[in-house]
C-alpha positions in Angstrom: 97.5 81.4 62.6 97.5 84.9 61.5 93.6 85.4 63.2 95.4 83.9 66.2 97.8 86.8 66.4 95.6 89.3 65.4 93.5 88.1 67.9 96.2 87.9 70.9 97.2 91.7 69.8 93.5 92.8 69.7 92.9 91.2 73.2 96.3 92.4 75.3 95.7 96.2 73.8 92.2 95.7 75.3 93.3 95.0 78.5 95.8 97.5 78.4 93.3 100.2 77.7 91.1 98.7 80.7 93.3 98.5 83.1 94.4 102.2 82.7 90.8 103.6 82.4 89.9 101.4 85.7 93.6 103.2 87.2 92.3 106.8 85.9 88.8 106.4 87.4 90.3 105.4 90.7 92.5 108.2 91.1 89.7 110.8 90.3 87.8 109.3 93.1 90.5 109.6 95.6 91.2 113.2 94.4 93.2 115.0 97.6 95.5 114.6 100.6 95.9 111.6 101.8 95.0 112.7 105.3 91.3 113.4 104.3 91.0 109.8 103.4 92.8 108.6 107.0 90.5 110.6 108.9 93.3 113.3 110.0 92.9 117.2 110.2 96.1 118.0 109.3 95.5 121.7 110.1 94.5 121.1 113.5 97.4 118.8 114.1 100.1 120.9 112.7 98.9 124.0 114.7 99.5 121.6 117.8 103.0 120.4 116.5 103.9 124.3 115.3 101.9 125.7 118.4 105.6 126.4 120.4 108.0 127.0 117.2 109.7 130.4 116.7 108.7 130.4 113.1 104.9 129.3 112.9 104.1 130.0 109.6 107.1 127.9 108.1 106.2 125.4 110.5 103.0 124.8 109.8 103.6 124.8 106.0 106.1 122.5 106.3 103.9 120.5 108.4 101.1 120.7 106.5 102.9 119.8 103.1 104.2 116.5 105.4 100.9 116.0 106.9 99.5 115.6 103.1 102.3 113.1 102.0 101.9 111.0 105.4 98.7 110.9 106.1 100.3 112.0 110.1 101.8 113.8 112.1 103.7 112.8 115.4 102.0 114.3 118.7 103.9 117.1 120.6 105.7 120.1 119.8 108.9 118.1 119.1 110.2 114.6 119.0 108.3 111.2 118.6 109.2 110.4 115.1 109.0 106.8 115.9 105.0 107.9 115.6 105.4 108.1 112.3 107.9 107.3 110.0 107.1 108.9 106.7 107.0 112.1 108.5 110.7 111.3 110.1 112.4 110.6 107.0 111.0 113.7 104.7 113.9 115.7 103.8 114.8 118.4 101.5 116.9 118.8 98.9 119.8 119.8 100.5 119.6 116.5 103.3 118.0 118.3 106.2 114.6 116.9 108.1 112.1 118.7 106.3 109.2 117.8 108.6 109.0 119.7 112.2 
């Protein structure tokens, strides 16, 4: 009985240990935005969406930073959140729509 235990203990710490080395090696492989692995420039795209704003440099930054989280950003200068979602419903820490 006590080899059983042993034995169960031995084999779910095992598995354990597997299971987070096979997580770890996975997530060095998919090392960066999101974006690169969906096929999006976000550069290019936020310079589009920012292209009209009175602030470009915040714009794209913020863009860019939503672009990486999302893996999209909507077309247009404005509008057509319905595109994409994720990028809608970014906000910042005081409520407001972080994403232009």
């Amino acid at each position: 009985m006590a080899i059983s235990k042993s034995f169960l203990t031995a084999a779910f710490m095992l598995s354990f240990l597997l299971f987070h080395f096979a997580e770890a090696h996975e997530s060095i492989q998919n090392i960066g935005p999101k974006s690169s692995l969906l096929g999006i420039d976000c550069g290019a795209a936020c310079v589009a969406r920012c292209r009209l704003s009175s602030r470009p440099n915040l714009c794209k930054r913020a863009c860019g930073t939503c672009c990486d989280r999302c893996g999209c950003v909507p077309p247009g200068t404005s509008g057509n959140q319905q595109v994409c979602p994720c990028y809608f419903n970014q906000t910042t820490h005081g409520g407001k729509r972080k994403c232009p």
